[in-house]
C-alpha positions as CSV (number, residue, x, y, z in Angstrom):
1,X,-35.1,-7.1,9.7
2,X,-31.5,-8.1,10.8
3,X,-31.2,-11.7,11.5
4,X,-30.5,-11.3,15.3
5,X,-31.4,-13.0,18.4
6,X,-31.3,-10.5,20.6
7,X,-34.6,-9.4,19.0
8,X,-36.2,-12.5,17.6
9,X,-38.3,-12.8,21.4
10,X,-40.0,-9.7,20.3
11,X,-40.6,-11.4,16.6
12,X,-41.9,-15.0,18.2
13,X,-44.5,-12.8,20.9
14,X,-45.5,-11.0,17.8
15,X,-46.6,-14.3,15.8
16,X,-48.2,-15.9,18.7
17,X,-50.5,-13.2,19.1
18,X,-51.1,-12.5,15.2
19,X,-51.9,-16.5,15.1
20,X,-54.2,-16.2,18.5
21,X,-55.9,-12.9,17.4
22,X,-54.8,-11.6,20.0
23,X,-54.8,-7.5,18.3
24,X,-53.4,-6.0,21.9
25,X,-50.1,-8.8,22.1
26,X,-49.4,-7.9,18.4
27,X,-49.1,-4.1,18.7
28,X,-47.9,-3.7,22.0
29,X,-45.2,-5.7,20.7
30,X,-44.1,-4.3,17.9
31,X,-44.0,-0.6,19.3
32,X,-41.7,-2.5,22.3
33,X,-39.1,-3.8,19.2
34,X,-39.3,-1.3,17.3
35,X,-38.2,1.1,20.5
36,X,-35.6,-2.0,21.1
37,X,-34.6,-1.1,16.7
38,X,-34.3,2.2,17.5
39,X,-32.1,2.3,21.0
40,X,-30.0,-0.4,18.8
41,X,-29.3,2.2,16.0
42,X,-31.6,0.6,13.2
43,X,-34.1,3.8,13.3
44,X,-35.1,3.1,9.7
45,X,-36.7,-0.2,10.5
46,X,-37.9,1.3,13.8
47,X,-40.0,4.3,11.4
48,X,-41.3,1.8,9.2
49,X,-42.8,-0.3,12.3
50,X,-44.3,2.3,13.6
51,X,-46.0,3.5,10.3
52,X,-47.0,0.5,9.9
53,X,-48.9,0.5,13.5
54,X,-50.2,3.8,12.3
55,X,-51.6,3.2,8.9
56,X,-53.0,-0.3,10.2
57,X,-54.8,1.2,13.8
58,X,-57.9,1.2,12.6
59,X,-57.9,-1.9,10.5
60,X,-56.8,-3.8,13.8
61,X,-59.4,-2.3,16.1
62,X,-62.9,-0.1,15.3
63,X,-62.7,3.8,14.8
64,X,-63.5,5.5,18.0
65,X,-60.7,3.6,19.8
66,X,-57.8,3.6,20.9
67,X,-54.6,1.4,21.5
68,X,-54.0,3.2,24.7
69,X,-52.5,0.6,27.5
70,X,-55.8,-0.4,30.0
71,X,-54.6,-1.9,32.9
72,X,-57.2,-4.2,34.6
73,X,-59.3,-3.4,37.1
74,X,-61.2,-5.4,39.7
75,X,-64.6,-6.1,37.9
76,X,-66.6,-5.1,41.0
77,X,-64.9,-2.1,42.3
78,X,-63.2,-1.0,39.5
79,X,-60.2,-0.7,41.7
80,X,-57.2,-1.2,39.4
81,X,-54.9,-4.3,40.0
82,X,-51.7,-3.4,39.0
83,X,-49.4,0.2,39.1
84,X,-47.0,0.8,36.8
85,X,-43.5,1.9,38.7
86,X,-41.8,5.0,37.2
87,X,-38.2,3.8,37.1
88,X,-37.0,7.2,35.9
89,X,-38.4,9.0,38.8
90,X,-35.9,6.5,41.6
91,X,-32.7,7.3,41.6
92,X,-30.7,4.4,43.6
93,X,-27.2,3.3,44.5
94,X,-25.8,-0.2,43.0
95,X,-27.3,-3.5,44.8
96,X,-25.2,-5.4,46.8
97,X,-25.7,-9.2,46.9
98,X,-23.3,-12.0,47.9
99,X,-21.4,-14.0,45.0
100,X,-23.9,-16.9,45.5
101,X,-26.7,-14.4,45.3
102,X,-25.5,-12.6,42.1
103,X,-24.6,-16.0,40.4
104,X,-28.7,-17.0,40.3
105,X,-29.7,-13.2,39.3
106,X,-27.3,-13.1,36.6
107,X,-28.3,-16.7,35.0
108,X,-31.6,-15.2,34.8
109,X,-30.9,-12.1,33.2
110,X,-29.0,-14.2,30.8
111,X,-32.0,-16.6,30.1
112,X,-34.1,-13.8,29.6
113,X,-32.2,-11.7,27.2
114,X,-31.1,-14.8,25.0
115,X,-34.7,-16.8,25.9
116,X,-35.5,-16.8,22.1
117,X,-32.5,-18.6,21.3
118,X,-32.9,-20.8,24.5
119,X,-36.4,-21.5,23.0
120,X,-35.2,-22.6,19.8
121,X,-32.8,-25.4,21.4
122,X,-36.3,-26.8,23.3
123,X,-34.6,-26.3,27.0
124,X,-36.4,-23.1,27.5
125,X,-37.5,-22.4,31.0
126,X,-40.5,-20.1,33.0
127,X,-38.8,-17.2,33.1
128,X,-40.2,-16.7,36.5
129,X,-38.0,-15.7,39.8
130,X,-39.2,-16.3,43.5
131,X,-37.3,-14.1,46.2
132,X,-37.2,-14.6,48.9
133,X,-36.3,-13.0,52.7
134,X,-37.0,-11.4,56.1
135,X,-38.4,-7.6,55.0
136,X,-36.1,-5.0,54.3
137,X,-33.5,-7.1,52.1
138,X,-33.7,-5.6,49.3
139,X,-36.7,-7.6,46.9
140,X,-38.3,-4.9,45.7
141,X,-35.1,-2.9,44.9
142,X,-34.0,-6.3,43.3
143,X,-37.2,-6.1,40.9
144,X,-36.5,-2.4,39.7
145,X,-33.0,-3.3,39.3
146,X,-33.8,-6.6,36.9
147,X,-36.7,-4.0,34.8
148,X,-33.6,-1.9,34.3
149,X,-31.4,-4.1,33.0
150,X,-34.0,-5.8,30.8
151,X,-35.0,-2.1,29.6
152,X,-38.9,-3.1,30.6
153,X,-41.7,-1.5,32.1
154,X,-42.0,-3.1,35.9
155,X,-45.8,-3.4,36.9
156,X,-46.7,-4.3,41.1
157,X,-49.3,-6.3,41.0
158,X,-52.0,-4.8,43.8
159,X,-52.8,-7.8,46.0
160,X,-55.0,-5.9,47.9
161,X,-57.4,-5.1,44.9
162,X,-56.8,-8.2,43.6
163,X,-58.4,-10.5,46.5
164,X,-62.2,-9.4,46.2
165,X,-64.1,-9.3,49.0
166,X,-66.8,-11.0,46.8
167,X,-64.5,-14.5,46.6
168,X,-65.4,-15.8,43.2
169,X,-64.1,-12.5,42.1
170,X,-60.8,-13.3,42.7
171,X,-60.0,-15.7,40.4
172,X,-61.7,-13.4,37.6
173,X,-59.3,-10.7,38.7
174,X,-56.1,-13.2,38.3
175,X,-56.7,-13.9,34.8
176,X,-57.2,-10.4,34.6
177,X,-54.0,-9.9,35.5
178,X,-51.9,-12.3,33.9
179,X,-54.1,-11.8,30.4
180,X,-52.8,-8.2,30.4
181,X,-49.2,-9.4,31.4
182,X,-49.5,-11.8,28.4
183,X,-49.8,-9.6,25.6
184,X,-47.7,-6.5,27.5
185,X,-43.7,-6.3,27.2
186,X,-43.2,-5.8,30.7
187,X,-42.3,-7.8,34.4
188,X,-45.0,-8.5,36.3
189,X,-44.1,-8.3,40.6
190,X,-46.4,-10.0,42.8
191,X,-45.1,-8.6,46.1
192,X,-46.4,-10.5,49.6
193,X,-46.9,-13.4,47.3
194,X,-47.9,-15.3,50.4
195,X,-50.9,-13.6,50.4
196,X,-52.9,-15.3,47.2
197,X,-50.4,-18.5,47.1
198,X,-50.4,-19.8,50.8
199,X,-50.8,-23.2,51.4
200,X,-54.0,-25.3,50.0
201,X,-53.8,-27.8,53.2
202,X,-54.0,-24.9,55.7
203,X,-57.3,-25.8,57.7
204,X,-57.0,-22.3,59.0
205,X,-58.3,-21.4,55.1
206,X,-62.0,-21.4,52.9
207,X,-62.7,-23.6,50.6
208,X,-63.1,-20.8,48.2
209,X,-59.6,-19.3,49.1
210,X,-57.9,-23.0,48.4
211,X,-59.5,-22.4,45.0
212,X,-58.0,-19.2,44.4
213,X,-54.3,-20.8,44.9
214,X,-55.3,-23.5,42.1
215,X,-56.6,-20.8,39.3
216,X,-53.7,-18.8,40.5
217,X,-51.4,-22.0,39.6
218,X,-53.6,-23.0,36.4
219,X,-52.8,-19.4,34.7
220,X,-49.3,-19.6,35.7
221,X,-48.9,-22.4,33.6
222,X,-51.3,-20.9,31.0
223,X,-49.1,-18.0,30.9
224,X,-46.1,-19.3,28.9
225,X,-42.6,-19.1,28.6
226,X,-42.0,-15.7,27.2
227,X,-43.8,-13.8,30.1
228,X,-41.7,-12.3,32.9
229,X,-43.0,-13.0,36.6
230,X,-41.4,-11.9,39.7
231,X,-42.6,-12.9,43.2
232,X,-41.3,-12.0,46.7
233,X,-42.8,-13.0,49.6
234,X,-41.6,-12.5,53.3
235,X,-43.2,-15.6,54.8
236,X,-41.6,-18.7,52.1
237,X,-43.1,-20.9,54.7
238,X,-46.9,-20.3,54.1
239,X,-46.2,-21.5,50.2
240,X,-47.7,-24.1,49.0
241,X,-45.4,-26.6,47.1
242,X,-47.0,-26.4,44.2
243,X,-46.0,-22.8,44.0
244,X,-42.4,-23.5,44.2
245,X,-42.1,-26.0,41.1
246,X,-43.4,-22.7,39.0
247,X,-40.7,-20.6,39.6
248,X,-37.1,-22.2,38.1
249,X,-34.9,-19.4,39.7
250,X,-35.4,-18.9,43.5
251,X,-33.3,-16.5,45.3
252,X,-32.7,-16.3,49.2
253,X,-32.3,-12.6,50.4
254,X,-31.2,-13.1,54.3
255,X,-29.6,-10.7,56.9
256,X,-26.3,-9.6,55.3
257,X,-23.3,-11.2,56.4
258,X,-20.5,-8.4,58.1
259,X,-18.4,-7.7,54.3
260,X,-21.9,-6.8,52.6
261,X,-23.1,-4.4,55.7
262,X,-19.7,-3.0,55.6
263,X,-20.0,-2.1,51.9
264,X,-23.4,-0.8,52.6
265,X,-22.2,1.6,55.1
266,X,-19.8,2.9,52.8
267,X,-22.6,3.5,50.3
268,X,-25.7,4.9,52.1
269,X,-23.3,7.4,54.7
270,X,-22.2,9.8,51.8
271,X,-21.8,12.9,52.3
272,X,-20.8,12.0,55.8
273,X,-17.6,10.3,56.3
274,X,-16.1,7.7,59.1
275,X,-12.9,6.8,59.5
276,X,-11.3,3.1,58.8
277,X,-11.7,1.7,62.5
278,X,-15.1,3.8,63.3
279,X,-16.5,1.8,60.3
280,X,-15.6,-1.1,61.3
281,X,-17.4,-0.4,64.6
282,X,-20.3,0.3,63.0
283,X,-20.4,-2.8,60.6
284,X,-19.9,-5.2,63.9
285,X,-22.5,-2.9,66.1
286,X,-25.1,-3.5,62.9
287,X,-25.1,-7.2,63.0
288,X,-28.4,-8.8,62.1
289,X,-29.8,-5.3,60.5
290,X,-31.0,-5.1,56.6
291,X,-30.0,-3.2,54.1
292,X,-33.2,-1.0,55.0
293,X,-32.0,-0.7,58.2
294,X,-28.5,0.3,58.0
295,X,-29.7,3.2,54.8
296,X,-32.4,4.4,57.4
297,X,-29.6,5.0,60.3
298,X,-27.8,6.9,57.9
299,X,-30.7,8.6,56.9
300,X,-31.5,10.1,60.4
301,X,-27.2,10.9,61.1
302,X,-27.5,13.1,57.7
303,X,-30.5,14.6,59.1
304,X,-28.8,15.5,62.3
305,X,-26.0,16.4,60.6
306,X,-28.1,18.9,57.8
307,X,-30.2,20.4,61.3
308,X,-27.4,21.0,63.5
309,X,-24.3,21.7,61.2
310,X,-22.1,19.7,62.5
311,X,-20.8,15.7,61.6
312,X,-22.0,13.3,63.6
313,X,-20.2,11.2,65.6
314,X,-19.8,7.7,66.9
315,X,-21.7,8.2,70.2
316,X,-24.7,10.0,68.3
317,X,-24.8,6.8,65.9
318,X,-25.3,4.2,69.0
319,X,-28.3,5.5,70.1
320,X,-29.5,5.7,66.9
321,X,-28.7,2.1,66.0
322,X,-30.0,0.9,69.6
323,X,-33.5,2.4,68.7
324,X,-33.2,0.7,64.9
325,X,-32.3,-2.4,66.4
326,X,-35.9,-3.0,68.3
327,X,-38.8,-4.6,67.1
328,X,-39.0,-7.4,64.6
329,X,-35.6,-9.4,63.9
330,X,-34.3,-8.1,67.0
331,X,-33.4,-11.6,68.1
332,X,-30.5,-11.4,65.5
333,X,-29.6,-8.3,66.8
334,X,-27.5,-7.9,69.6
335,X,-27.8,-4.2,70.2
336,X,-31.3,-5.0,71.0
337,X,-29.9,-7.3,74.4
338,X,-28.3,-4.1,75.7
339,X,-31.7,-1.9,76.0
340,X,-32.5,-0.5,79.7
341,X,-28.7,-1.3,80.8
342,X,-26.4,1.4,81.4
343,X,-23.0,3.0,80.1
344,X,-21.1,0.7,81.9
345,X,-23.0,-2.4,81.3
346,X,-22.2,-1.8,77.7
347,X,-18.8,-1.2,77.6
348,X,-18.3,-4.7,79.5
349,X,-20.9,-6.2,76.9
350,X,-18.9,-5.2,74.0
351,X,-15.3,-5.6,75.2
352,X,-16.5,-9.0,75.6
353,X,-17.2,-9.2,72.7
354,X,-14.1,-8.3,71.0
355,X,-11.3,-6.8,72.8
356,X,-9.4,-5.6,70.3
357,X,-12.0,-4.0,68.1
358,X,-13.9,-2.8,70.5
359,X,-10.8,-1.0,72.4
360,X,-10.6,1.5,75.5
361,X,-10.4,4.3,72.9
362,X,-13.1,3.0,70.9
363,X,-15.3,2.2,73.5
364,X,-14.3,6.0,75.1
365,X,-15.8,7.5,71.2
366,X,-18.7,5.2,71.3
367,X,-19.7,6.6,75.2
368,X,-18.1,10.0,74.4
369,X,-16.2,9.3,77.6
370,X,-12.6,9.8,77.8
371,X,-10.5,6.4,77.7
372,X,-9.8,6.1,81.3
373,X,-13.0,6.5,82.1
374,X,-14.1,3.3,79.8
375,X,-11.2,1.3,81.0
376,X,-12.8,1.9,85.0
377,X,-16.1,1.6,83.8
378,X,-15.4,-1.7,82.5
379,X,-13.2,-2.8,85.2
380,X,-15.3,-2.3,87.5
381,X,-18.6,-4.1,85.7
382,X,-15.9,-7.6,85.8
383,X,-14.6,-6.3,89.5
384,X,-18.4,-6.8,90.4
385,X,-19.0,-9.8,88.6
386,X,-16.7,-11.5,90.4
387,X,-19.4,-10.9,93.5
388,X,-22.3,-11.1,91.3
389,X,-22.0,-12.2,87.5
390,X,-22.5,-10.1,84.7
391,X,-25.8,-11.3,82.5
392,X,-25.7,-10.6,79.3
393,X,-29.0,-10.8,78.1
């Protein structure tokens, strides 16, 4: 084999399991480097791997078997307690992230590529990430796009099959799942992590539950350095602190700020197509929305636009945004402080708020009013304050 690191992580998690026993660690190993021979142009050492696998399969394990992946189940209702996600089924555009943001995901993926060299030098780390964020900021997207780059299978981790309604299941079911993430080239996502790793003090908690977060802690340590573990969580408060010390990269995914919306827009409208000052309406109007959010109000414009033929415009967007901005996060929002208040309330609102982008001519598209209309409308909203001031919330 060529003497390189890139593949020696492969090599070490293929000796730890021959010098544990583990039969399941050593093969599913090997197939994943000699795949990783093979994409690297060495497809002679990538054959004789796998003829090795095949002349040895029933040396390693009885006849009548078969090396097939089994993904655990729960042991009392068999439910199974992780999916595999089909990355080559999702299509997606390129993730957006602040510098800051792409600074901790890109030490990572270095870690994790080089870790067997890191590992050598005795200053390896977990290779474990915690994200972090209000829903709709992207973790989940975040997790397929780190299994793409890393070229491994991504496996979600179902929480909801996972916590047994018979309790002293539950930690059974954990080192269910992290045996078979052990011995399996793959990432492992725990999504709504707060769910099995909320805080041990909470009185508000069993006994039996408080338990759970401690065998969930012991086989995270168990687990080693050379597994992959992702976590996101929408509630970082509920963790306990314990939790936090296992994961050495932790990464914040807020509300993005107006340049990252404003890149977003220009990559979930397509086919449609704003001009220069309408998006810069749009980025402002779509202050405190997610990712999610802004994709989804371009989702329903396209669909107008596919059902009635023609491009939508500024004042069929508002209405659209206004409805996307309700409901949880709305306090960020402040679309959501206009609802029930009429045309002209809103053209004082955001003229207000910035004269110069929010013009008479841009507030005239965004009411589909003519501009001396909006210049009346919101004269006359400050003409009236003067008698009775304008509240703006």
């Amino acid at each position: 084999m060529r003497n390189d690191t890139h593949f020696m992580s492969e090599l070490f998690r293929i000796v730890n399991g021959a010098l544990r026993l583990d039969i399941d660690k050593v093969r599913n190993y090997t197939a994943f480097l000699a795949d990783k021979l093979e994409k690297s142009g060495d497809e002679v050492s990538a054959l004789r791997l796998r003829r090795m696998l095949e002349e040895n399969d029933l040396q390693l394990r009885p006849a009548g078997t078969t090396f097939e992946k089994t993904l655990p189940v729960d042991s009392e209702s068999r439910f199974p307690l992780v999916e595999r996600v089909n990355l080559k089924a999702i299509s997606e555009p390129p993730v957006l992230l602040s510098q800051d943001q792409w600074d901790v995901l890109n030490e990572f993926l270095s870690v994790t590529r080089s870790h067997a060299q890191v590992d050598t030098t005795r200053v390896s780390t977990s290779l474990s990430l915690l994200m972090y964020g209000p829903p709709g900021t992207g973790k989940s997207r975040l997790a397929r796009h780190i299994s793409q780059e890393l070229s491994l299978d991504l496996y979600i981790a179902r929480l909801d099959g996972l916590i047994s309604s018979f309790l002293g299941s539950t930690s059974k079911n954990i080192r269910a799942l992290f045996d078979f993430a052990s011995k399996t080239p793959c990432i492992l996502f725990l999504d709504e992590f707060d769910a099995i790793a909320k805080l041990r003090g909470d009185g508000q908690e069993l006994g039996e539950l408080k338990r759970v977060v401690n065998s969930f802690i012991q086989n995270l340590d168990t687990l080693g350095t050379q597994s992959i573990v992702i976590a996101a969580t929408n509630h970082h408060e509920l963790l306990d602190s314990a939790i936090w010390r296992r994961f050495s990269y932790r990464l914040a995914l807020d509300y993005p700020p107006a340049d990252l919306r404003q890149k977003m827009w220009k990559q979930f409208v397509r086919p449609l197509e704003f001009t220069v000052r309408e998006m810069a309406l749009l980025t402002d109007l779509s202050e405190g929305f997610t990712g999610s959010d802004i994709q989804e109000v371009c989702l329903r414009l396209q669909r107008r636009w596919l059902t009635t033929n023609k491009t939508p415009s500024l004042k069929e967007a508002l209405p659209i945004l206004q409805n996307i901005a309700m409901g949880e996060g709305e306090d960020r929002r402040f679309l959501a402080r206009l609802r029930g208040k009429d045309e002209h309330a809103i053209a004082a609102f955001l003229r207000e708020r910035d004269a110069k982008l929010y013009s008479h001519s841009a507030l005239a598209d965004l009411l589909g009013v003519s501009k001396a209309t909006a210049h009346r409308w919101v004269k006359g909203v400050k003409t009236d304050a003067r008698r009775r001031p304008f509240a703006t919330t």
